[in-house]
C-alpha positions as CSV (number, residue, x, y, z in Angstrom):
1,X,18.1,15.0,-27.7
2,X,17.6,13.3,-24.0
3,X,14.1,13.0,-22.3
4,X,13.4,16.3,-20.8
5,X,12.0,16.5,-17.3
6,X,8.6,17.5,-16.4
7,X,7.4,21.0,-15.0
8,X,4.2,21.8,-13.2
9,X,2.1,25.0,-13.3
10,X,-0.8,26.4,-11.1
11,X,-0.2,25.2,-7.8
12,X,-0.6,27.5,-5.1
13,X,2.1,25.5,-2.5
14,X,4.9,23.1,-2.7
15,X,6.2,20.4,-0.7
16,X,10.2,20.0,0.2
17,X,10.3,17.7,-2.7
18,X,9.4,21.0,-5.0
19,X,11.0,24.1,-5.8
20,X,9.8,27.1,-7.6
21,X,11.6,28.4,-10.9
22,X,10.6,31.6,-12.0
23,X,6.9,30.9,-12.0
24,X,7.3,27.4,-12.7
25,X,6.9,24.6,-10.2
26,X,9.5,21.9,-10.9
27,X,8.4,18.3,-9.3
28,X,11.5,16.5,-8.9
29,X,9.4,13.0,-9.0
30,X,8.2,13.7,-12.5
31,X,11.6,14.8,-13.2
32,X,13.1,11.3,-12.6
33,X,9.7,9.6,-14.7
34,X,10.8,11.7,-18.2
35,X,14.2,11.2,-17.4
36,X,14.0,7.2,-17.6
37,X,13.3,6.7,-13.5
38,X,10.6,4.8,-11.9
39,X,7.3,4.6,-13.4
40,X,5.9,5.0,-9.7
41,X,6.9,8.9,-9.9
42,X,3.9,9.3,-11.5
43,X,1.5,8.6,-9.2
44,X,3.0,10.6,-6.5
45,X,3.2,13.4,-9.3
46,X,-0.2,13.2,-10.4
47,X,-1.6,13.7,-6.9
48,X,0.3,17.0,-6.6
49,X,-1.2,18.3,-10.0
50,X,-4.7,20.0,-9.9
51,X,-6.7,19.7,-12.5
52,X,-6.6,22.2,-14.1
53,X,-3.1,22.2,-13.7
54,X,-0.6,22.7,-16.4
55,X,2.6,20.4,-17.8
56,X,5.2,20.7,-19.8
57,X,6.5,17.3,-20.9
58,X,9.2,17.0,-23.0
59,X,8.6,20.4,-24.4
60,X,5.1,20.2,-24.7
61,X,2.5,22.2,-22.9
62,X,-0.5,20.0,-21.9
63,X,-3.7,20.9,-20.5
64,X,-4.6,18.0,-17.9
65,X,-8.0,17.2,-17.6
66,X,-9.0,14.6,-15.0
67,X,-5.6,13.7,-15.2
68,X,-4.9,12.6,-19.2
69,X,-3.3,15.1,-20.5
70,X,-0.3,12.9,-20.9
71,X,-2.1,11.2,-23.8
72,X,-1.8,12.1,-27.3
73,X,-5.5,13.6,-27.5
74,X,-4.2,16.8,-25.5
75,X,-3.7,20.3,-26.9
76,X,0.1,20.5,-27.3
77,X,2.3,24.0,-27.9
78,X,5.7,23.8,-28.4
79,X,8.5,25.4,-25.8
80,X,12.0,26.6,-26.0
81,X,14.5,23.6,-25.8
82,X,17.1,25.9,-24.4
83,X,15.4,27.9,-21.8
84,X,13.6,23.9,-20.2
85,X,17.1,23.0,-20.4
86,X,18.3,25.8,-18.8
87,X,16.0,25.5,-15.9
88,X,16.7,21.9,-15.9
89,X,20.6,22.6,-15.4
90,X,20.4,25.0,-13.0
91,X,17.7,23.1,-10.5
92,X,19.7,19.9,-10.8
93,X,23.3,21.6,-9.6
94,X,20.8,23.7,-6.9
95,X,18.9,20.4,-6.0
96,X,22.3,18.1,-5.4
97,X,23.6,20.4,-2.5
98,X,20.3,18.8,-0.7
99,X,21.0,15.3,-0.8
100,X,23.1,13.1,1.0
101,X,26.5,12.2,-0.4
102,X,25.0,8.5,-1.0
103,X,22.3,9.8,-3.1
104,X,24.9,12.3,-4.6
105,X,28.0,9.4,-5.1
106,X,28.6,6.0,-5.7
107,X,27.4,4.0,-3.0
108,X,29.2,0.5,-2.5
109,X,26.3,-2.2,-2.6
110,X,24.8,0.0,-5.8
111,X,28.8,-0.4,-7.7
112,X,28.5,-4.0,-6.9
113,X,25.3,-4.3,-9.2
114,X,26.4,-2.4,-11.6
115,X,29.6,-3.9,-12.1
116,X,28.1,-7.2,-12.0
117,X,25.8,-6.3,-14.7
118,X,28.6,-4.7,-17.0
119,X,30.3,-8.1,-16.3
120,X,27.0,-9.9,-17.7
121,X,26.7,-7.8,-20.2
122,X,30.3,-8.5,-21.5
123,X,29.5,-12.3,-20.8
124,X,26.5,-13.0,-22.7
125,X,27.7,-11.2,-25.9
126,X,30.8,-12.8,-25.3
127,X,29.2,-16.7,-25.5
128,X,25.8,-15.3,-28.1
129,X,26.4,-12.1,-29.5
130,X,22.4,-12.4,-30.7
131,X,21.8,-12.6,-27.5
132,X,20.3,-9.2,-26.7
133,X,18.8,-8.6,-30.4
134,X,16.3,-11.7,-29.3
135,X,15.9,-10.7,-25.9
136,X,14.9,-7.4,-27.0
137,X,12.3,-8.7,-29.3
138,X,8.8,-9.6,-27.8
139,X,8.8,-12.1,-25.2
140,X,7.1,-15.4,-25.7
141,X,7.7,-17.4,-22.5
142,X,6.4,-20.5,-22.1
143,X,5.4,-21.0,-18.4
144,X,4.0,-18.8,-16.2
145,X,5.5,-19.1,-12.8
146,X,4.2,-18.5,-9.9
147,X,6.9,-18.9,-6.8
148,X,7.9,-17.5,-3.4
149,X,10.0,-14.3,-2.6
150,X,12.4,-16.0,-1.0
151,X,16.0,-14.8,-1.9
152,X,17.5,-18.6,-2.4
153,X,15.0,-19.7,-5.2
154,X,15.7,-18.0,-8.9
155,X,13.3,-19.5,-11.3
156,X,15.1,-19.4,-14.3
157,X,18.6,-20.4,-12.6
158,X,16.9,-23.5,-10.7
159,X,15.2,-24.7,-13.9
160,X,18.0,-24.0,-15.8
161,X,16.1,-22.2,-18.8
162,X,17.3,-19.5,-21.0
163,X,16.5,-15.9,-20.1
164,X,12.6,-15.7,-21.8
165,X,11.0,-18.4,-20.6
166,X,9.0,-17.8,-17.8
167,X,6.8,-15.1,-16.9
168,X,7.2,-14.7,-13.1
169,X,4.5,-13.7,-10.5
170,X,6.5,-14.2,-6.6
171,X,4.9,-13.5,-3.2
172,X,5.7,-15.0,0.1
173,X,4.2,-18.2,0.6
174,X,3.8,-19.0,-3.1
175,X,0.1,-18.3,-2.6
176,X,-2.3,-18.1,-5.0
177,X,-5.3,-16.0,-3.4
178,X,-8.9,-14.8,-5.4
179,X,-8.5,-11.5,-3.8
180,X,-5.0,-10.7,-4.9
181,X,-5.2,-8.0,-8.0
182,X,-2.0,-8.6,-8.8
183,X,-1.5,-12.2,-8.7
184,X,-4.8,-12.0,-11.2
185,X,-3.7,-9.6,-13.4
186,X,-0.9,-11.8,-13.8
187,X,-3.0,-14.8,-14.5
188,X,-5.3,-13.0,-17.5
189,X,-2.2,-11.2,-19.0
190,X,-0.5,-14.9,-19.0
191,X,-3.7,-16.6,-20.8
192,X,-5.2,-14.7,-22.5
193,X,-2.3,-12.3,-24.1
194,X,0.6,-14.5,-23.5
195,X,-1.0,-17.9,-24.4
196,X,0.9,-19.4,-21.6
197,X,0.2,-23.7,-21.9
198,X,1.7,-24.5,-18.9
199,X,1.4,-22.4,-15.1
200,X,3.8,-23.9,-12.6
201,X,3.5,-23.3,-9.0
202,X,6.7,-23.8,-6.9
203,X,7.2,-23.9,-3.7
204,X,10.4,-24.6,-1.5
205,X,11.7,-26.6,1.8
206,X,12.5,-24.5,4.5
207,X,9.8,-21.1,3.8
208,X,9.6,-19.2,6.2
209,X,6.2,-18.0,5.3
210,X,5.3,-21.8,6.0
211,X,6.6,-22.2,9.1
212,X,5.5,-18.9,10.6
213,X,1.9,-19.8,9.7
214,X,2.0,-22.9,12.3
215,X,4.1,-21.1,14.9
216,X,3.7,-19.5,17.9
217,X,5.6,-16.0,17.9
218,X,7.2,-15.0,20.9
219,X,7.3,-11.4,20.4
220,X,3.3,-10.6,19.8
221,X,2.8,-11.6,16.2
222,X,4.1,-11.0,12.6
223,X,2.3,-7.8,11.9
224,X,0.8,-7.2,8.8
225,X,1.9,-10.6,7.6
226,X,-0.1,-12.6,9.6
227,X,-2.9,-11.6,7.4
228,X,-1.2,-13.2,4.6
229,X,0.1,-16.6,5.9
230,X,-3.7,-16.7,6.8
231,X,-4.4,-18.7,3.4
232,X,-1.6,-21.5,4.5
233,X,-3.2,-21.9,7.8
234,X,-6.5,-22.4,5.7
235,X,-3.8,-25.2,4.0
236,X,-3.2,-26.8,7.5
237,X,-6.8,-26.6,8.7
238,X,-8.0,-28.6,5.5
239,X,-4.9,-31.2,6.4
240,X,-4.8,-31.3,9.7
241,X,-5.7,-34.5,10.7
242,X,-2.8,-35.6,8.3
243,X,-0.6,-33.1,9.7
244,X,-1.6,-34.0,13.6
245,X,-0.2,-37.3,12.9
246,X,3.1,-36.4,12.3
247,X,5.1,-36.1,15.1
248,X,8.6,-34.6,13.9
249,X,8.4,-31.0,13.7
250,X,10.2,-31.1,10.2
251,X,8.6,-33.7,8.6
252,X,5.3,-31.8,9.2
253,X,6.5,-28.4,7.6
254,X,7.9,-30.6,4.5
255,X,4.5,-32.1,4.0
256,X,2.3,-28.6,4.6
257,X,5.0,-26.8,2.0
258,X,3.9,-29.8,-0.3
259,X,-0.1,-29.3,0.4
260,X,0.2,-25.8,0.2
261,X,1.6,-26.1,-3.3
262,X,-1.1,-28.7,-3.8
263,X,-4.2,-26.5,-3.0
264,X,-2.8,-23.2,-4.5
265,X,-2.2,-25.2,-7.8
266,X,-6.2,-26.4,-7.2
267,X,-7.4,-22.8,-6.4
268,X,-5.6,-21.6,-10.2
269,X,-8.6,-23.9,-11.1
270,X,-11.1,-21.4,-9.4
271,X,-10.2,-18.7,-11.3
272,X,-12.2,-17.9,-13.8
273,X,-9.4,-17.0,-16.6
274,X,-8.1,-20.3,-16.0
275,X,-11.5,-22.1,-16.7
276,X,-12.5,-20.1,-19.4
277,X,-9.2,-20.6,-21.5
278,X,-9.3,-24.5,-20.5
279,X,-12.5,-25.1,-22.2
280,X,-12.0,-23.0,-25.2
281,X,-8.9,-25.0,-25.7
282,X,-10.5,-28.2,-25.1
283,X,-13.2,-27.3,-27.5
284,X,-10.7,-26.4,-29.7
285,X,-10.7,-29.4,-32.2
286,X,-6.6,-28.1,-33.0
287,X,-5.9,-28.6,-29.5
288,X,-5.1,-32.0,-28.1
289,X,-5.4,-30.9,-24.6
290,X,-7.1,-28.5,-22.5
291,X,-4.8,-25.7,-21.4
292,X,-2.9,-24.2,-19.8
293,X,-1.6,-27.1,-18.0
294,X,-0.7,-26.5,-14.3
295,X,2.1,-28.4,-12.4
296,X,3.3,-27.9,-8.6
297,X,6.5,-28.3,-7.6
298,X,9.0,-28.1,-4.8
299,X,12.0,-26.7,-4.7
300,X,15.3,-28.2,-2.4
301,X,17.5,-25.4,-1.9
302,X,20.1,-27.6,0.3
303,X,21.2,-30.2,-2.3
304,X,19.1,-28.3,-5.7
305,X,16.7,-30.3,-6.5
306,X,13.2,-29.7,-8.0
307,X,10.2,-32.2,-7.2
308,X,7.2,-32.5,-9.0
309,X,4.1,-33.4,-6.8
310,X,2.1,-36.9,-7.8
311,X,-0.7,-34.3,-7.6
312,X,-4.3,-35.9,-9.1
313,X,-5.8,-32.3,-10.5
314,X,-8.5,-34.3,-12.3
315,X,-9.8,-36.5,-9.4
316,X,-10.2,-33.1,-7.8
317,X,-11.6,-31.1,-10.2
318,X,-14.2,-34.1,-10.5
319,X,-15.0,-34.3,-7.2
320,X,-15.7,-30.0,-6.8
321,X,-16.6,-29.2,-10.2
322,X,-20.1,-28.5,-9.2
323,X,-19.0,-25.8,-6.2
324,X,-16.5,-24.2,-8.5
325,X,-17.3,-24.8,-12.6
326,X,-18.2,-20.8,-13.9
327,X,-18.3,-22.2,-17.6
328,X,-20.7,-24.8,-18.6
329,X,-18.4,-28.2,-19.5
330,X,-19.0,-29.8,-22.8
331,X,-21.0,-33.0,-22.7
């Protein structure tokens, strides 16, 4: 039997994105969650349930309270598979007249990924047919990477590892901020569940992110990005007598794309995950070295290259460890 699809009772209204069945409310969100959709249906879902609202998930009635009732400590009573999928069948062929014909069909961009993916499919059991029984397994990757969103740079293609290997964090600017949740969450599910030894930070020639936080827009400003590029004009302040003293315009973004990847590898050592895990592991009498390891690098999109900076992290962390040190160092 497939994942049935979510119905809501109690509410007194609905939106355009609801319809009324008999006296049950149907959310079409929750409707793509418990059929397999995007996880983010849920939160738009669960701010249209009261709550003392009532669900049926999967045939299951659940009283929500404070919204966990989708949790397996909830009083469950068991509903007719035929009538849900009754009401399921006859919403869905109602609901479809309502959408437009690309939501409806094929549309052409979409067929392109999905035939691409049936031919990668058919490709990579073709060369390892073990392929997706491993890949399916837990992961264990080895780095974490943290990269720009740039559309040219694919981790895994431009360090030519297998699928597995990394675990990827990517933002624009490759920047590694203290006040970025998600960047953080990253870090701590990296090193302390993942056991990550090595964090690379990669940047790349030619970003835009880079060379919008030195320029001078024309048409009143980047919007909500210029917030962001904030922390590489923080980069170029801390260089800028460097930076003033070169005079071509290219040379100079080169060199802030490589001290931007320089300072956000230094501020992964100002997070307190990072330090904490370091000195565990160099107290660690089974561990030769303290990790995880970080590494900046540069990406060259126009001939494929990938540097690693001549970066001195422990002249650095010498120099500062009494601003940022959290843990107390061994003597």
């Amino acid at each position: 039997m497939g994942c049935l699809p979510t119905f809501l009772r109690g509410q007194g209204k609905h939106t355009h994105r609801e319809r009324r069945l008999d006296k049950t409310m149907f959310a079409s969100s929750i409707h793509q969650l418990a059929c397999g959709s995007r996880f983010g249906a849920l939160g738009w879902a669960l701010g249209r349930v009261s709550v003392n609202a009532t669900a049926v998930v999967a045939c299951t009635d659940v009283r929500l309270k404070q919204y966990r009732g989708f949790h397996g400590s909830c009083k469950r009573q068991h509903k007719d598979d035929a009538d849900v999928h009754a009401k399921v069948a006859e919403y869905l062929k109602e609901d479809e007249k309502d959408l437009p014909k690309e939501l409806m069909g094929s549309h052409p961009d979409l067929e392109d990924v999905l035939k691409g993916n049936k031919e990668w499919v058919k490709k990579m059991n073709d060369l390892d047919p073990e392929f997706f029984k491993r890949l399916g397994g837990k992961q264990h990757p080895r780095y974490l990477y943290i990269g720009c969103s740039d559309a040219r740079v694919d981790p895994l293609q431009l360090m030519g590892l297998p699928q597995g290997s990394l675990f990827v964090h990517r933002n624009v600017g490759n920047v590694v901020s203290n006040t970025d949740l998600n960047l953080l969450t990253v870090v701590d599910f990296a090193v302390n569940f993942l056991k990550v030894p090595h964090i690379v930070v990669c940047g790349h020639y030619d970003c835009g992110a880079v060379r919008g936080s030195i320029a001078q827009p024309q048409d009143g400003g980047l919007g909500l990005v210029e917030n962001w590029l904030t922390r590489i004009r923080d980069v170029a302040r801390l260089h800028r007598h460097e930076l003033m003293a070169i005079e071509d315009p290219e040379a100079k973004h080169r060199r802030l794309v490589e001290l931007n990847v320089t300072e956000q590898s230094l501020n992964l050592y100002k997070i307190g995950t990072v330090q904490k895990a370091r000195l565990d592991s160099y107290q660690n009498k089974d561990t030769q070295m303290a990790l995880p390891r970080v590494h900046g690098m540069v990406f060259d999109a126009s001939v494929g290259i990938l540097h690693k900076l001549p970066m001195d992290f422990k002249k650095e962390i010498e120099e500062n460890r009494a601003i940022y040190d959290m843990y107390k160092s061994p003597k």
